[in-house]
Every structure is written in C-alpha cells, then in structure tokens.
C-alpha positions in Angstrom: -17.2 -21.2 0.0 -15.5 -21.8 3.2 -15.6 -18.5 5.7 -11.5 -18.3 6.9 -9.8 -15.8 9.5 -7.7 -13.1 7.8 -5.2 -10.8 8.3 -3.1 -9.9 11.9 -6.4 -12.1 13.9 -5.4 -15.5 11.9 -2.7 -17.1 14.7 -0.6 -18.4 11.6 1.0 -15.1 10.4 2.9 -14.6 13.6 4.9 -17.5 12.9 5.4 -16.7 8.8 6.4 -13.4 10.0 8.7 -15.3 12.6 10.5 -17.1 10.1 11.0 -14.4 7.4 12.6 -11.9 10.1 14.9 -15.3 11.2 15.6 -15.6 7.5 16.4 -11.9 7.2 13.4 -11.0 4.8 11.4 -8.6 6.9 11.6 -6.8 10.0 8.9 -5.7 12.7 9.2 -2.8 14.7 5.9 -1.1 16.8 4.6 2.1 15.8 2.3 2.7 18.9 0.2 -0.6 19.4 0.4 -1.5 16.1 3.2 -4.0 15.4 4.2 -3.4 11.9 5.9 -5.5 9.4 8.5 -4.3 6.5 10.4 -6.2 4.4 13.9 -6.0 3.7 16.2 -4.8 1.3 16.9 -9.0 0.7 13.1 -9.4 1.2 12.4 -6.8 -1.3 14.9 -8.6 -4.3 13.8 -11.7 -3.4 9.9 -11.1 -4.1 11.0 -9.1 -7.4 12.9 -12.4 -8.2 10.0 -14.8 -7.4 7.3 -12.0 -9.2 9.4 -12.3 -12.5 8.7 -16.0 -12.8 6.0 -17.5 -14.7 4.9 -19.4 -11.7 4.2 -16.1 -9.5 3.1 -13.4 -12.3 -0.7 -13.9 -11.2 -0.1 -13.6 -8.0 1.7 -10.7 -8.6 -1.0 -9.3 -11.0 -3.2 -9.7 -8.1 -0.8 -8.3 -5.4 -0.6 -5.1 -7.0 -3.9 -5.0 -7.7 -5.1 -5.4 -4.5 -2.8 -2.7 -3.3 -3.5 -0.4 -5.2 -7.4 -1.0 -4.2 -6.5 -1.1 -1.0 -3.5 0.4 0.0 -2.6 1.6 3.5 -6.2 1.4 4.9 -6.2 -0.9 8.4 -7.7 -4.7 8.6 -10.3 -3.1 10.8 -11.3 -1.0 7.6 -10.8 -4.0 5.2 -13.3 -5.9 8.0 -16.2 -3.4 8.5 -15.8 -2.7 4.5 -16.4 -6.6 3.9 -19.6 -6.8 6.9 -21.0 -3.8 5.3 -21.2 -5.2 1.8 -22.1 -8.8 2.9 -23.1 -8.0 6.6 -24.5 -12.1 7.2 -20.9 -12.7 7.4 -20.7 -11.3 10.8 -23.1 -14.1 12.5 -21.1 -17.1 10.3 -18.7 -19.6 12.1 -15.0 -20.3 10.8 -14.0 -22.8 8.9 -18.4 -24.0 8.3 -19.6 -23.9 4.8 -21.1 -20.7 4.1 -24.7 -21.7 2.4 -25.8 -20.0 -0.5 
C-alpha cells in the first residue's frame, strides 16, 4: 500500500475541477473560505449517463456508498477520522511504501 494525498490538499483536483467548469459540468462558487464545487444540470445527466453503463456501475455502487457513509462531513473530519483509526499514518511520507 502506497500512502497518497487526498481530497481539496492533492494539487491535481484544482485543475479537474478547472476543466469540468470549462466544459460546463460543474460550477464553484465560495461559501465563506470554503470554495465549493456543484455540478451542473449537464454535469448531473452526464454522470447518470456514464453510472448506467456497465463500465461505471461499481464505481457508482461505491460512490453512493461512500456518500451515504460519509455524506456532508468536511475532509478535515474524513482526515482526523482516518489518523484516529490508524493514527501511524500521521508520521508516514507520500508516495513511500507503507510497511506492514
């Protein structure tokens, strides 16, 4: 296992979100500090299209799964959630091979 960044701190979302607000799929708009990211009403048929294929319907198994686990809770939650149950994941290095 291979310890990765996640959520809003990995640099590579910024320009996914970038290209689905070019692409007219989502929009962002601030809510205090928080930059917030909603898809579209094009965004929104286009993901029912892609879940309704055999290619997506794990990942859309999983999706749902995971939000309704989840939810609305912040990454800062979803962080200190994850270092509480496995806290030596605090001290580890990204991208290093996690030893078992």
């Amino acid at each position: 296992m291979i310890r990765f960044r996640y959520g809003p701190w990995d640099p590579r979302y910024r320009r996914w979100i970038g290209i689905l607000v070019a692409k007219g799929l989502a929009d962002t708009y601030l809510k205090g500090k928080t930059v917030h990211v909603k898809l579209t009403e094009r965004g929104i048929e286009l993901a029912a299209q892609l879940a309704a294929t055999e290619a997506f319907q794990d990942l859309d198994v999983r999706s749902k799964l995971i939000d309704k686990t989840v939810g609305a809770k912040s990454g800062s939650w979803l962080k200190d959630t994850i270092y509480a149950i496995v806290p030596e994941l605090s001290g580890m290095h990204w991208g290093k091979e996690i030893q078992p």
